[in-house]
N, C-alpha and C positions, 0 to 999 in steps of 0.2 A: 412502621409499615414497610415490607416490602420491595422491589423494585417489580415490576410488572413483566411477566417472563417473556422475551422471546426472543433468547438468544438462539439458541441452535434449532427452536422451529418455522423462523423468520428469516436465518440469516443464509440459511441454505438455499432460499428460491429467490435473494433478494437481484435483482435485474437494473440496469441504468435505465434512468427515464429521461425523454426531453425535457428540456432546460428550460426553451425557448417557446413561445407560443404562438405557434403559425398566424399568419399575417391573414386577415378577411377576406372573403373573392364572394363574388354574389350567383356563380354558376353553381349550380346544384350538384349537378353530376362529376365537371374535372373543374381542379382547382384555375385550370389556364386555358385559355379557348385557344393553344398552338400547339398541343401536347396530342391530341386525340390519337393520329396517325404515326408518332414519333416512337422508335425504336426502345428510348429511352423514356417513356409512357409510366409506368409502374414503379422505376429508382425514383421518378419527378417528386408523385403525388407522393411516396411515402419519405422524401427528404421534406417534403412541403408540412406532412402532419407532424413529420419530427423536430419543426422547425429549425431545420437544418439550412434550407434555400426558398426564400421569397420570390415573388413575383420583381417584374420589372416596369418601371413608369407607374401606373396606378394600378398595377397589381392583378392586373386580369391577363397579362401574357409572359410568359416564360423566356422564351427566345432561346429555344434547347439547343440549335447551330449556331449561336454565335460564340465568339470566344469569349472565355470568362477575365475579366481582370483580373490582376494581382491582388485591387482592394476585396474583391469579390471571394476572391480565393481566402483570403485571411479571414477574414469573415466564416467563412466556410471553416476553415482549420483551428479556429477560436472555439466554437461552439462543437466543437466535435472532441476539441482536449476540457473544455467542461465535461461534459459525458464522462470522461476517460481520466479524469484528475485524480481522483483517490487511486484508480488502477495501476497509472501511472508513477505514482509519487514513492515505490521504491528507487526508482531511475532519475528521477525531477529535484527530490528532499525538495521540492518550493512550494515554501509555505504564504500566504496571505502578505505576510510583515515584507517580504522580498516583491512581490509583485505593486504593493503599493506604496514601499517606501517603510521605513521602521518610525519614522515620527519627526515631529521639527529639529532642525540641527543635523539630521543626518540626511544624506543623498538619497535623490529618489531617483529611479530608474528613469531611462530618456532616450527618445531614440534619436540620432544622427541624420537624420531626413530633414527638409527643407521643404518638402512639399506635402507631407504629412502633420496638420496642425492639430494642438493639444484640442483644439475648438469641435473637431471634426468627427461623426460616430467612427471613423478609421483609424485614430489613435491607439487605443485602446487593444481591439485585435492586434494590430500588430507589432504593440507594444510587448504583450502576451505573449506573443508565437516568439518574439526573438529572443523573449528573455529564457524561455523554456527549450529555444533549441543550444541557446548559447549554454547552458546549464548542463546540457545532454551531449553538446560536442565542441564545448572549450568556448572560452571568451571569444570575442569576436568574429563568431564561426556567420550567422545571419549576416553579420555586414560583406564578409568575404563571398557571400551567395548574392545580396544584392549590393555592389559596393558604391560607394560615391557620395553626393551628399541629395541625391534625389532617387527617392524609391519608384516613382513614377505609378502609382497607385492607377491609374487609364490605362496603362499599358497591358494589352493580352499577356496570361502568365504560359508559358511552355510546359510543354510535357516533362522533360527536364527541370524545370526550378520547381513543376510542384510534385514532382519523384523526392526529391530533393528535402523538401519540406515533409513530404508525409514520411519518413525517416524516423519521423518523432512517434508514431504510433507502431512503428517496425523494430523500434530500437530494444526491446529484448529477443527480440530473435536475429540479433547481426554480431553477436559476441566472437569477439577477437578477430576481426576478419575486415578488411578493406573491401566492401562492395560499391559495384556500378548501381547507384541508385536506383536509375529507369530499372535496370533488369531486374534488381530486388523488387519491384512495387508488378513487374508483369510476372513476375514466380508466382507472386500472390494473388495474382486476377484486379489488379487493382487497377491497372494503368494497362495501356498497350498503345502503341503509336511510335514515331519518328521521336529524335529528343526536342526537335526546335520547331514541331508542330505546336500552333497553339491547343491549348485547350477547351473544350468546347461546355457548356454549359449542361447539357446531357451528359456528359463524360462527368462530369462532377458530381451531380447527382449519383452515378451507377458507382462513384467508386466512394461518396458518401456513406452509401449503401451498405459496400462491401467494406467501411473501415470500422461504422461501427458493428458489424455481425462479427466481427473479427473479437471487435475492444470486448464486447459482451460473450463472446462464446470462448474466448481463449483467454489463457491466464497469462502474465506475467511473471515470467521466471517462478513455474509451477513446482519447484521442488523448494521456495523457500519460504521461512516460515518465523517471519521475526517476533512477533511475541507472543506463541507457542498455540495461538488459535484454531489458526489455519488445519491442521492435523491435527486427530484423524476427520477426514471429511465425511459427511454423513448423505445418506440418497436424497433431495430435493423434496421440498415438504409443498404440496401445489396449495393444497386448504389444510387450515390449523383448525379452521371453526367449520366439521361436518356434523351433519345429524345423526348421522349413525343410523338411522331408517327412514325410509320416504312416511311422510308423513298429508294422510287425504286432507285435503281443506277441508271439507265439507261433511266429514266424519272426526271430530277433533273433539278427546274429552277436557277438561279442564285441569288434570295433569299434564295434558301434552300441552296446553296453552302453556302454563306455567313452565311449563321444560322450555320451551321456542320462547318466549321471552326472556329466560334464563341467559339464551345462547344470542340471542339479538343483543342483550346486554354486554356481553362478555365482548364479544366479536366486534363491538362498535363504541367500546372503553370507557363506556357509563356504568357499570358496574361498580354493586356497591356493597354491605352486608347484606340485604335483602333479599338480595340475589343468590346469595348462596346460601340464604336460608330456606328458598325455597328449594335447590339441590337436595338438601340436607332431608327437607322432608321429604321429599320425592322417594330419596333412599330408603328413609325410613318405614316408609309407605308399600315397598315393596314394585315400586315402577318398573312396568317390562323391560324399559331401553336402561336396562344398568349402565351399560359401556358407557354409551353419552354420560347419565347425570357423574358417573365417577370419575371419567376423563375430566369434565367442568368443574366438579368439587376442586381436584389439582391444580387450579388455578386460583384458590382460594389466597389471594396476600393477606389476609387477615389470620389463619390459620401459618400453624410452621412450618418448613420445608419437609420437617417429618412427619406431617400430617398429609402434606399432598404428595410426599410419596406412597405413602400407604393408599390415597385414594388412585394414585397412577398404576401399582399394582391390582388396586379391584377391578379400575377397567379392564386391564389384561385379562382379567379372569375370566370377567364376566364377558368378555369377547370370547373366550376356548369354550365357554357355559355354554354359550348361545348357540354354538356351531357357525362361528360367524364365518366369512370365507371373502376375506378382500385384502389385497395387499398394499394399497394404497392407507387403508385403516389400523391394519396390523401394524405398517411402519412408523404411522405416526402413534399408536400407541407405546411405542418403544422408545421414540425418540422422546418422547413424553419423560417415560423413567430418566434416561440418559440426559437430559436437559436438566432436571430435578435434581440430579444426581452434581453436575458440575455447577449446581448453585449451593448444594451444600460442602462443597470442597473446600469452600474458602478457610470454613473454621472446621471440618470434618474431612482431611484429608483420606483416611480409612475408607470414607462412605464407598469409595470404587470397588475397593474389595470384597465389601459385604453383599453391594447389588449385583454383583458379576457372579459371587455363590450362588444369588438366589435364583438368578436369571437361568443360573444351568442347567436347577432343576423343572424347566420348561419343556426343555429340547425330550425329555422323555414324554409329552403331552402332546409332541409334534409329529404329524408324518415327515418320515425321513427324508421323503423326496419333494414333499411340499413346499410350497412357496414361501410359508411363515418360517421355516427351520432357514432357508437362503438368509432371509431378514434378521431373523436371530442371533446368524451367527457372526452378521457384519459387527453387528453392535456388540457383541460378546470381542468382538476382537477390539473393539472401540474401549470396553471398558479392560482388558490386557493392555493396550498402551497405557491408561492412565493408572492401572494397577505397580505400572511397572515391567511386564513381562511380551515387553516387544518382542521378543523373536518369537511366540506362540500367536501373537496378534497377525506375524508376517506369513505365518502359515495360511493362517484363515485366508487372510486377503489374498493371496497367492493361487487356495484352491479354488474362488470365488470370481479371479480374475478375469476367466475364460469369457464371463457370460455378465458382467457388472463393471460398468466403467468406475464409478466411485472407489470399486476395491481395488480395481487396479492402479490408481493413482494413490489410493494408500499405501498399498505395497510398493510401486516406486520408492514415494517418500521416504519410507523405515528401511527397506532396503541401500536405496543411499547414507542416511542418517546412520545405518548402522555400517559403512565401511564396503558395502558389500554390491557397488556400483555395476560392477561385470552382469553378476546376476543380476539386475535392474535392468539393464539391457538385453539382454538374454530375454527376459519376458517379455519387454516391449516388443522386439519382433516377434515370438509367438504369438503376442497379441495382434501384430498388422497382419500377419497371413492370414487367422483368422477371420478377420473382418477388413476385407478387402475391399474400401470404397474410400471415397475423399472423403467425409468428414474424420473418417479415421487417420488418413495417410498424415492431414492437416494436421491432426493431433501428434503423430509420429512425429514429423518433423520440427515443431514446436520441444516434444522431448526429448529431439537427438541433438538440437542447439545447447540443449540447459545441459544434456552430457558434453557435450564438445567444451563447454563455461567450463564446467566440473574435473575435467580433462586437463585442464590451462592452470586450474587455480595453484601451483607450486612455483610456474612461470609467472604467475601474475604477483606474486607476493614478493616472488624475487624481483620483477620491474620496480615491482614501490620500494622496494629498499632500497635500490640500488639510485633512484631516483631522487630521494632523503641522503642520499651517500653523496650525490653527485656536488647536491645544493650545501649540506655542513663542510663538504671539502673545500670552499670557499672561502679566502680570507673573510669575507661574512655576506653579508643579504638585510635588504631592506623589504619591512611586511607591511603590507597593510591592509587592516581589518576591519570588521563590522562580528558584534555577536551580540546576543541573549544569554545571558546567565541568570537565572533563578526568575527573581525580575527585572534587572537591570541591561539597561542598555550599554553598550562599548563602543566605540569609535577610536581605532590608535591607528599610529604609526611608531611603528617600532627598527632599530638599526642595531643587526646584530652584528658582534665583532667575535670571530671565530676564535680567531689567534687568543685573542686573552680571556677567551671566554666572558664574553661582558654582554650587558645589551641595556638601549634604553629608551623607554616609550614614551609618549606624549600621544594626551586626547583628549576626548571628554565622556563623561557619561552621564546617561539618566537614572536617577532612583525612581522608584516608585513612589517616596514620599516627599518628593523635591519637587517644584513648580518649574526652577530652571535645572540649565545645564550645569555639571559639577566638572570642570578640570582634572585631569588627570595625571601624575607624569610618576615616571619608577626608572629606578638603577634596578640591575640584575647579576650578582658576582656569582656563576655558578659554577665555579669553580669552589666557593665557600658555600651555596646551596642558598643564599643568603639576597632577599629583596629590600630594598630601602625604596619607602613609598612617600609621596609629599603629601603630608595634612594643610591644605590651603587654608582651611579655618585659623590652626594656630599657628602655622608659616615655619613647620617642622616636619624633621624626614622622622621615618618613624621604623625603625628595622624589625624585620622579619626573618626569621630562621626557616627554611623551607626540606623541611627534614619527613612531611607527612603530607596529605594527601588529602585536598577537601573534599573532595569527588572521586568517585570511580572512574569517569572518563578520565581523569588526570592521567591513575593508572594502569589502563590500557594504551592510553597516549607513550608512553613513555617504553614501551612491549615493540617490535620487532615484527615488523608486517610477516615476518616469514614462523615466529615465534606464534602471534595471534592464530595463524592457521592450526599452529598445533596445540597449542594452548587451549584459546578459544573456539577452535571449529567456524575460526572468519571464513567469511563466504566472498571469492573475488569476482567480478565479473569486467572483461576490457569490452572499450568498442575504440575503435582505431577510423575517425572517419576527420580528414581536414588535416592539419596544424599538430594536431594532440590525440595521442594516447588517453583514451580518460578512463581510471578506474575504480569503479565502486565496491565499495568495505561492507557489509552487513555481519554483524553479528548477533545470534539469534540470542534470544534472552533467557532458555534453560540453559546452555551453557554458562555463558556470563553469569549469572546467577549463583551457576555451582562453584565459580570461584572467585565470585565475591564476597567470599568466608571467609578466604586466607586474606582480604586487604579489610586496612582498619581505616578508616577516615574521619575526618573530623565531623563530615554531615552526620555520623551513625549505622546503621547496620540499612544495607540496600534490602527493600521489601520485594523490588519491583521495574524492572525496564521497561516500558513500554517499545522504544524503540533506539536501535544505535545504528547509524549508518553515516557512511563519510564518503566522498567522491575526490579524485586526485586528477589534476590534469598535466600530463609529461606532454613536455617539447617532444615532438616525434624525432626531431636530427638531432637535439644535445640530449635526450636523454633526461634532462632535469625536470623537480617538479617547479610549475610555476603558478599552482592555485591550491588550493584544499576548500571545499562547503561539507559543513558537517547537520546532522540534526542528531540531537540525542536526548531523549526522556528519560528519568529515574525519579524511583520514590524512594524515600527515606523514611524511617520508623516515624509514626505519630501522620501519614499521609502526607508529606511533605511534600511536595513535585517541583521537581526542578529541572529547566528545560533548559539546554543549551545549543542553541542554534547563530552558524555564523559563516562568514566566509572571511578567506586573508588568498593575498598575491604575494608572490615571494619577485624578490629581482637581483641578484647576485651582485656584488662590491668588489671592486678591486683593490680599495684603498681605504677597508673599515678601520675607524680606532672610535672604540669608545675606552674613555677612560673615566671612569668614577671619581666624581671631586672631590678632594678631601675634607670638604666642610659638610659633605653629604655623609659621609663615614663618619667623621668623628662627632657629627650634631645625632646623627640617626638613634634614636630613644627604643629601646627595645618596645614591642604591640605586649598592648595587654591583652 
């Protein structure tokens, strides 16, 4: 059976929803009997149904003037980076395992406060926000905002510390650039006031408001696209399950019963055979509403992918038959194909090229100036990138862009993607002239940060190496780590010795089919390429030749930040805020892909990345790095998935020696 389709007719409209579930008030009309009169009346009630901000005392008054705590505040900044977590999480890589701790025996997250107890609902938030700003702008970036050993959660928070804090929702659009927090957060409508005025509880609400209209209407670093989904973008699908004509109650024969059951089924995922056998008759039968029962057949998972493409084609038809005339219907009848169409890609790579023939011959059944030819030929360009022939898809989007935001961010993206950045900008401002109003300018400037990223990335590549330069040029450095391999857990510490090139770790780790912890310890000659690892079971070193490459990540690891750029088409992006330079690696997964053909490894032939991305934190005054967090997915032949996810602190030595013992050399027993 099938997988139940709705990938690109679902994912295009999909929207954040609250989290939370607004707190009870027994007023009918406003959720607070102190709001009525208040300026801040309408951010209140709709932070309140977003369960964004609760009442106060028992919940029937707000207190919109008074100032908001710090604990209030976190509270507020918790529930708003929920909303915003997948959004976020090219900037974040934090996963679940890092927020609650990776398991017994290994460190769990803690905050430094004294008067924030593990007991208390305030742990929790604030535990969240620190570990997520610390992740976004260097290790102990939260505590240097609130320092000491008391956070003082009663305490009013400032316009300044919580400028400061919403930084986390601003953070892709402040690339490579030292900003005055307050003034970034009032650019954005967010904030406005003095910096050591408190903040006021209505003020939180209104910029509630304005963070998530932002999280939800604006993309994050909108030109990248790490596991090749994201482009080409397709027009927003509002209803997947319409009827295709109004239908009277009270005039209804019993094919139309039969059809409307059909679709009630379908639309509310109790569909079964039955259901599409009455379709099937319906068709058979000669049913007025073609388009509907043929769109519905196309959903048939019991039937083949090439069965419900042919039935996604009859609806088309049978929509040009009918003289139908709605573009709202037209598009999702296309996107129907197109959807169809990248479910049988998997084992039918060709299929793009055959449906993008057939589709062309449409355009001669279309009025030239019509609405359905605009729609046509979005998706004609949709199926030229995945045929292969981007620069004909860049055309389309290009002539399209004038009057269709979707194609115009197509076109961005392939014009970047293909080298051809100037002209990417070049369009964008004939685009603002055009459409000369704020949600536009919003958008403008949103894609003039990701060119100014785009702009940096030969500088930013050079930072991380030179950064890697700074720290190897060290008599050596002591690491220490935490990761995810396959499914095993890691905990080391490791002490590298430059000079002789040596190194050697000690930890422990979890298996997957172990109850307890397993010991760990390894020499490193790599200078001979050569690991000697301790077997505690038989109380023997057990050498290894390290001449190949179990993983992929291994060998991109070992590639040249400034190499990966041209290589790989690494994507850098810096933000410079505190203590550290921090900056994150993304490499998108058609690249890597295409030259994970020339690396041989021991896992097998790569099917598949899901996602590769790495974050670096440089000392701002020396220059070196002194963290790396990494996450990286890949599949291997037969579905294998192997996830590697971790983090290490580097601390530089003045007086490294490791030496290798010679009972460790000469007991070490070659690995089978």
């Amino acid at each position: 059976m099938k997988p139940w389709k709705l990938s690109a007719l679902f994912l295009a409209g999909l929207l954040a929803v609250p989290q939370f579930a607004a707190a009870q008030n027994t007023d009918e009309s406003l959720p607070f009997n102190d709001i009525e009169r208040h300026w801040a009346k309408e951010a209140i009630m709709q932070s309140y149904e977003d369960g964004l901000l609760t009442g106060v005392g028992e919940g029937k008054t707000f207190e919109p003037d008074r100032g908001m705590t710090r604990g209030e505040f976190m509270a507020l900044l918790d529930r708003l980076y929920v909303r915003s977590e997948q959004l976020l999480f090219p900037l974040t890589l934090m996963s679940g395992d890092e927020l609650n701790g990776w398991g017994e025996g290994f460190d769990e997250p803690y905050l430094p406060y004294r008067d924030v107890s593990r007991l208390t609902w305030l742990y929790n938030p604030v535990l969240e926000i620190s570990l997520v700003y610390d992740r976004l702008y260097g290790p102990g970036s939260f505590q240097q905002l609130f320092a000491g050993e008391q956070f003082q959660p009663q305490a009013v928070i400032t316009h300044r510390e919580a400028a400061e804090l919403l930084q986390i929702f601003a953070a892709g659009s402040s690339a490579g650039r030292r900003t005055d927090a307050l003034q970034e957060m009032e650019s954005k409508g967010w904030l406005k006031g003095e910096a050591g005025a408190p903040l006021k509880r209505g003020e939180a609400a209104q910029l509630a408001e304005q963070v998530k209209i932002f999280m939800t209407s604006q993309s994050v670093l909108p030109l990248l696209d790490l596991d090749g989904t994201r482009f080409p973008q397709i027009a927003e699908i509002t209803d997947p399950f319409p009827l295709f004509r109004t239908y009277d109650e009270q005039a209804r024969s019993a094919d139309d019963e039969a059809y409307l059951e059909a679709v009630d089924a379908i639309s509310e995922g109790y569909d079964d055979e039955t259901t599409f056998d009455k379709l099937r008759k319906l068709a058979q039968s000669g049913y007025s509403n073609r388009a509907g029962v043929y769109y519905y057949l196309s959903w048939d998972y019991y039937s083949s992918y090439e069965e419900n493409l042919e039935h996604a084609f009859s609806a088309l038809n049978a929509y040009l038959a009918d003289k139908m005339s709605d573009k709202e219907l037209f598009n999702l009848l296309v996107v129907n194909v197109y959807d169809i169409s990248l479910m049988m890609a998997h084992d039918d790579p060709g299929v793009f090229e055959r449906v993008r023939e057939r589709l062309l011959t449409y355009q001669s059944r279309l009025p030239k100036e019509g609405m359905e030819a605009g729609v046509l030929s979005l998706y004609l360009a949709a199926f030229d990138v995945k045929a292969g022939d981007v620069d004909k898809a860049i055309d389309k989007y290009k002539e399209a862009a004038a009057d269709d935001r979707t194609a115009l961010q197509n076109a961005l993206y392939y014009l970047v993607d293909s080298g051809r950045t100037e002209e990417a900008k070049e369009l964008l401002r004939a685009a603002a002239k055009r459409s000369d109003n704020e949600d536009m300018r919003k958008w403008q400037r949103l894609y003039e940060a990701e060119f100014a990223s785009l702009d940096a990335q030969k500088n930013a590549a050079e930072k991380l190496e030179q950064a890697y330069e700074l720290l190897n040029g060290r008599d050596g450095y002591k690491v220490e780590g935490e990761a995810l391999v396959g499914g095993y857990l890691f905990k080391y510490a490791q002490e590298v010795d430059q000079k002789n090139k040596t190194a050697h770790a000690t930890g422990y780790y979890h298996a997957p089919d172990k109850l307890v912890l397993q010991k760990l310890e390894t020499y490193a000659d790599n200078a001979q390429h050569t690991v000697y690892s301790r077997d505690f079971d038989s109380e023997q070193w057990v050498k290894q030749e390290q001449n190949s490459f179990d993983y992929l990540h291994e060998w991109v690891e070992d590639i040249k930040p400034t190499e990966r750029l041209s290589r790989l088409k690494a994507r850098y992006f810096v933000q410079s805020i505190g203590d550290y330079d921090v900056i994150t690696e993304w490499i998108e997964a058609d690249a890597l892909l295409a030259k994970a053909k020339e690396v041989t490894s021991n896992s097998g032939e790569v099917t598949n990345i899901p996602y590769f991305a790495a974050k670096y934190y440089i000392d701002h005054d020396s220059g070196m790095l002194v963290q790396r967090v990494w996450h990286v997915e890949e599949i291997y032949d037969e579905d294998q998935f192997v996830p590697y996810v971790g983090s290490e602190r580097y601390e530089p030595t003045e007086a490294a020696s490791v030496v290798i013992p010679a009972d460790v050399v000469k007991g070490g027993s070659e690995a089978k």
